[in-house]
C-alpha angles and dihedrals in degrees: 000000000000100000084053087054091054102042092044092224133356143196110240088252087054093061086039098059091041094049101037087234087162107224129031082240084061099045094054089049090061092042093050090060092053088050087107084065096038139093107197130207141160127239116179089345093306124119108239118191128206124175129255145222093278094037086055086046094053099050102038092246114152089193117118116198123188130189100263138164083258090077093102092051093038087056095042083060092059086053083052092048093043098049088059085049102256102305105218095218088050108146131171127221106023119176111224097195124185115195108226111228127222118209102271097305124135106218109208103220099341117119116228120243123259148204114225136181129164118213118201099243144343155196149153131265120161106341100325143092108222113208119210131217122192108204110193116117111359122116108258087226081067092040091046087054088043094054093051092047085059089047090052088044104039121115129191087266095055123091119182128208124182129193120206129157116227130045096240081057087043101054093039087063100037077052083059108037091058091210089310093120147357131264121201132183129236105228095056100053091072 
């Protein structure tokens, strides 16, 4: 159930490639006798699991996660997750913010501006903090100023990945990045 509460929500051969449960067949018997702490859904014929109130209850999670129109993002992450080998410090939704300075002035009250993007998901590996993108539905116009947003905002110790699905998306965002990340596409990662 943690690995649910992490993931957000999962498809069963997600669980069974994280878990090594061996066969699909396998992987549905230990979901099923979780099924008091799931919510289940299909996406693309595929059963999908969440966990609900009493699953969060049981395991101290203060997530709430709702059937939404974000499932197939949500599960492209996991792909995402699944293609670095489960990082442990793995976290969604991390907020990279940049203050903005003002030229030796002390504002009274005022609250300094700031540059703010939100990744996907994160986490470290040796020495870096990888920052992951999910590209599915967005417009590429708002991925274009989203990608320039990250060039004004990486550090030395970022790495960015982002994960599209076709070639024409993929060569758009390698144009942007200028060499300043990598872009992978979903259908090869499988």
């Amino acid at each position: 159930m943690m690995t649910i509460d992490t993931l957000g929500m999962a498809k069963i051969k997600h669980l069974q490639q994280i878990h090594d449960l061996k066969s699909y067949r396998n992987a549905c018997r230990v979901v099923k006798q979780l099924s008091p702490y799931l919510h289940e859904t299909f996406f693309e014929k595929e059963k999908v699991v969440y966990l609900n109130k009493e699953g969060c209850d049981l395991i101290g999670s203060k997530k709430e996660v709702k059937k939404t129109s974000l499932i197939e993002h949500t599960l492209l992450a996991n792909e995402a997750y699944l293609y670095f080998g489960c990082p442990m410090d793995w976290k969604r939704e991390y907020v990279l913010e940049e203050k903005q300075k003002v030229s030796g002035l002390q504002l009274g009250g005022l609250k300094l501006a700031s540059k703010k993007i939100v990744a996907d998901a994160v986490f470290s590996k040796d020495g870096y903090k990888y920052l992951i993108e999910i590209d599915n539905t967005r417009k590429m116009a708002d991925n274009q100023r989203k990608i320039e947003t990250y060039l004004e905002m990486l550090r030395p110790s970022h790495k960015l990945f982002i994960f599209t699905k076709t070639e024409d998306r993929k060569r758009k965002f390698e144009k942007w990045l200028k060499g300043r990340g990598e872009v992978l596409i979903f259908k090869g990662l499988g």
